[in-house]
matplotlib code that plots the C-alpha trace (Angstrom):
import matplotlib.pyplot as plt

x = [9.3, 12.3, 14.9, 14.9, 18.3, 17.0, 14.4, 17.0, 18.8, 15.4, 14.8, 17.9, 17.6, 14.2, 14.7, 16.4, 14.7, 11.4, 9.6, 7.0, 7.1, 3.9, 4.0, 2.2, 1.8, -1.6, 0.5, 2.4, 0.2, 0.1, 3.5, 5.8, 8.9, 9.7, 7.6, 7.7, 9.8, 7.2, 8.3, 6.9, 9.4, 12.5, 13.4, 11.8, 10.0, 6.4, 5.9, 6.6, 5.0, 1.7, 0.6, -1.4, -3.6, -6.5, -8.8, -9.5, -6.1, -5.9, -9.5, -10.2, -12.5, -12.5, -13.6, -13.6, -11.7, -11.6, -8.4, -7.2, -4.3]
y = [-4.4, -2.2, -4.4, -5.2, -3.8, -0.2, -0.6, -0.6, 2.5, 4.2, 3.6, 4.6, 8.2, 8.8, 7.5, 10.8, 13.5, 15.1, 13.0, 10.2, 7.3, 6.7, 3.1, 1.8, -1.8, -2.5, -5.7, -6.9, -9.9, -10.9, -11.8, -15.0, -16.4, -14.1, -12.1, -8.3, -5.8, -3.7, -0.1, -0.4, -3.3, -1.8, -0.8, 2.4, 3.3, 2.0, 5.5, 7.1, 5.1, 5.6, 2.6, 2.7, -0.5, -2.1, -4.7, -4.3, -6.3, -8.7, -10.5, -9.6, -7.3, -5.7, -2.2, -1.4, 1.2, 0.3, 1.2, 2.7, 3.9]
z = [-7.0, -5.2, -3.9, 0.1, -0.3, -1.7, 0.8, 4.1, 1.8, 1.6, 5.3, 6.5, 4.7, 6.0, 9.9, 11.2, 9.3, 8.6, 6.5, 5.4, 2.8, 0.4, -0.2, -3.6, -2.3, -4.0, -5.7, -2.7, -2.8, -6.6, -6.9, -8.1, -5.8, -2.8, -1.3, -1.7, 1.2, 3.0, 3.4, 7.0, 7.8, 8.6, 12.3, 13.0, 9.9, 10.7, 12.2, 9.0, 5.8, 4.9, 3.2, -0.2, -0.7, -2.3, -2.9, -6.7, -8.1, -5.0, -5.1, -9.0, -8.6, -12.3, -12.5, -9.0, -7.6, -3.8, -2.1, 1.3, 3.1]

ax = plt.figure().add_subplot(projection="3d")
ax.plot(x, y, z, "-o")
ax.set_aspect("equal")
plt.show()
């Protein structure tokens, strides 16, 4: 899990430039104590993550491979 800190760094270096973020959050769910820092979160960045998810690790679904983005 990247620190919310490393997250606003990350965000900050992609806001004004000519790029996109692929986000591997197929965990952000299965997690212990706080909860995980979306890449789409910070101010301004929605726009520019594309989000990488499933349903396999979430709902144990062993041996399926069912994601999206």
């Amino acid at each position: 899990m990247i620190p919310p800190e490393d997250i606003r760094a990350i965000a900050d270096l992609v806001r004004d430039r000519d790029l996109m973020v692929l986000s591997d959050e197929i965990y952000s769910r299965i997690y212990y104590g706080e909860a995980p820092v979306s890449h789409r979160e910070p101010s301004g960045n929605a726009r520019k993550t594309i989000i990488l998810d499933g349903f396999s690790k979430t709902y144990a679904m062993t041996g399926w491979r069912m994601g999206y983005a």
